[in-house]
MIKOLLUM-767256 format. One record per residue (C-alpha): x, y negated, z; residue in three letters. Coordinates in steps of 0.5 Angstrom, whole numbers, padded with zeros to 4 digits, always signed. Each point is the difference from the previous one (the first is absolute). Layout:
# residues N
XYZALA...
This chain:
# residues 91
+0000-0023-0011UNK-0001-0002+0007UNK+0003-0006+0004UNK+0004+0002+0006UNK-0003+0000+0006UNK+0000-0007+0004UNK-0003+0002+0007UNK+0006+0006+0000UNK-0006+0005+0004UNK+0002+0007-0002UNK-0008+0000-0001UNK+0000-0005-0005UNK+0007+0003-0003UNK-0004+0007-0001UNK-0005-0004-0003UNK+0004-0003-0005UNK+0004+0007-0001UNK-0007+0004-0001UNK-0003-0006-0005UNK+0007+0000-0004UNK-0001+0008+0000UNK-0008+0000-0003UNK+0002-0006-0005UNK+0006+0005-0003UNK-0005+0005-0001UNK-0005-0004-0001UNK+0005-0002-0007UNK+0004+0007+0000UNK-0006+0005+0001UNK+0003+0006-0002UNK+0008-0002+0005UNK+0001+0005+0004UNK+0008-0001+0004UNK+0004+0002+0006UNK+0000-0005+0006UNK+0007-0003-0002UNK-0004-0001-0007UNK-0006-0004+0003UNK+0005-0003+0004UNK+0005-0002-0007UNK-0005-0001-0006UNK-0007-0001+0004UNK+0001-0005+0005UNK+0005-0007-0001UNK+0006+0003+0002UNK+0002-0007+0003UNK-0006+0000+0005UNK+0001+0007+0003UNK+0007+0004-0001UNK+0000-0001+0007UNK-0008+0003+0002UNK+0001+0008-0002UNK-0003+0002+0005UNK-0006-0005+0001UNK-0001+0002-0008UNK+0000+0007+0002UNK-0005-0002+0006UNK-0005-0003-0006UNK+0001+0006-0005UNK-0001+0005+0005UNK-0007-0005+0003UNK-0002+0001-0008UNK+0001+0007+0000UNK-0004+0000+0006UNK-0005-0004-0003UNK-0001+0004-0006UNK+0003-0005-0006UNK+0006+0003+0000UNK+0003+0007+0000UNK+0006+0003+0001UNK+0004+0007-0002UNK+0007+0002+0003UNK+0005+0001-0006UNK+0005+0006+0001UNK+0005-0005+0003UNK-0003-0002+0005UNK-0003-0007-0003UNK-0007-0002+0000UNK-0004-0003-0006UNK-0005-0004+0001UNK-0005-0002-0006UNK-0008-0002-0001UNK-0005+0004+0003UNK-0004+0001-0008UNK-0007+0001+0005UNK+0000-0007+0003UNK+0001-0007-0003UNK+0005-0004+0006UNK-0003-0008+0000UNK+0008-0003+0001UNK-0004-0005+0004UNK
């Protein structure tokens, strides 16, 4: 995937976090998980186990783009998955 951030600025973390998240969608098409999935099996768990929340800044910014939509299961959860009408670029 991506190499962790060296300048540690929380722009460039969302940068790195929305890129990891394009390039899987971009290998896994048809992917849809909640936040704990994107969070477990999207992204280097090594590098973001402890950026929940700034993960979930950058799906809801995605969303908020049109690449990705999210549907509220019946628990609560939400799940996340490619917007099939528009092609993300992960850079």
């Amino acid at each position: 995937m991506t190499k962790p951030s060296t300048s540690g600025s929380p722009a460039s973390d969302d940068d790195e976090i929305r890129h990891s998240v394009l390039a899987y969608l971009q290998d896994h098409p048809r992917a849809a998980d909640t936040l704990r999935g994107v969070v477990n099996w999207w992204l280097p768990q090594q590098r973001y186990e402890n950026s929940r929340q700034r993960i979930e800044q950058v799906l809801a910014a995605l969303v908020a783009e049109g690449l990705l939509h999210r549907d509220r299961l019946p628990d609560g959860e939400v799940l996340y998955a490619l917007n099939e009408h528009r092609r993300p670029s992960p850079h």
